[in-house]
NUKE-225982 format. One line per 5 residues: number of its first residue (from 1); their letters; for each residue x, y, z of C-alpha. Coordinates in nm, 3 decimals, padded with zeros to 5 digits. Layout:
<pts>
NUM) a) X Y Z ~ ...
</pts>
This chain:
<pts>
1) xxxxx) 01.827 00.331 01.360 ~ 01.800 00.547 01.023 ~ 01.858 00.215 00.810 ~ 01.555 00.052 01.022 ~ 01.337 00.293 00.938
6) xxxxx) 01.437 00.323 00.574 ~ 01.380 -00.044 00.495 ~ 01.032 -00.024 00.709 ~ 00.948 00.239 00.486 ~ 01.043 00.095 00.150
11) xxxxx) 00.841 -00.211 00.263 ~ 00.509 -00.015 00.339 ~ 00.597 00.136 00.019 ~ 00.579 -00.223 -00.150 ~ 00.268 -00.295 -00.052
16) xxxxx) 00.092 00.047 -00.144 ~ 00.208 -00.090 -00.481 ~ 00.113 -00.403 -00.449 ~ -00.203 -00.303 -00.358 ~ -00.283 -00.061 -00.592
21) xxxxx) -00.182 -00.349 -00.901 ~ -00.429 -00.571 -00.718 ~ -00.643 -00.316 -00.740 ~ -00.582 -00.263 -01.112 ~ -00.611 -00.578 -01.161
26) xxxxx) -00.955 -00.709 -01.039 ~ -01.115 -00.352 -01.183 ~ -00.993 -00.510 -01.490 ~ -01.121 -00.856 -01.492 ~ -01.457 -00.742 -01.351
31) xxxxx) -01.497 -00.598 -01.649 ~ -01.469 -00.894 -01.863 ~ -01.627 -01.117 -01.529 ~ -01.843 -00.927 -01.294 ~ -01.850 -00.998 -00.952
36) xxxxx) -02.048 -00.837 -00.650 ~ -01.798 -00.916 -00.405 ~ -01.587 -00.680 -00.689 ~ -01.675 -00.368 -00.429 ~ -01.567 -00.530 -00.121
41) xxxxx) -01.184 -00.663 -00.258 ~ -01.187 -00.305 -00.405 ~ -01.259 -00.145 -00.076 ~ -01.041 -00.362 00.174 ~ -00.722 -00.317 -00.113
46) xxxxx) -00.788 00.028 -00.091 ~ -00.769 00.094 00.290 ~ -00.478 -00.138 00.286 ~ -00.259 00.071 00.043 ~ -00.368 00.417 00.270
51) xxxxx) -00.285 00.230 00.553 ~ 00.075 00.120 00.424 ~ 00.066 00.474 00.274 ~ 00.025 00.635 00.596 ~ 00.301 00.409 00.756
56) xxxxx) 00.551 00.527 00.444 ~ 00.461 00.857 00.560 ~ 00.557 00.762 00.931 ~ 00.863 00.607 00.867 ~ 01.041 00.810 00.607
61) xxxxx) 00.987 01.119 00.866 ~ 01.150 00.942 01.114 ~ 01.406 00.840 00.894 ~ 01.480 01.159 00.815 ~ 01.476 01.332 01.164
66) xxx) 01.714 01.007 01.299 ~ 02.025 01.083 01.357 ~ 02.270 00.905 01.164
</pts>
């Protein structure tokens, strides 16, 4: 049960980085090819890394209060 939860944990952690290069990444193209939607990717990557970032969170504690 401890391994589940690790490797759900280290997933959500993938995407909070994947996100958060995504987000890097359009912030930098905008500059060099502005977009209005620019705001709206920005936003939705956002809530999606706090949202993986939360689940981390959720998983790692249980990880860590499962018994071996």
């Amino acid at each position: 049960m401890k391994e589940s939860y690790k490797r759900k944990s280290s997933i959500a952690l993938g995407i909070v980085v994947i996100a958060l290069l995504s987000i890097m990444e359009t912030w930098v193209i905008d500059h060099r090819m502005p977009n209005p939607a620019s705001p709206i990717v920005w936003s939705v990557l956002g809530a999606t890394a706090a949202i993986a970032f939360g689940f981390f969170c959720w998983f790692r504690a249980k990880a860590n209060q499962a018994p071996d």
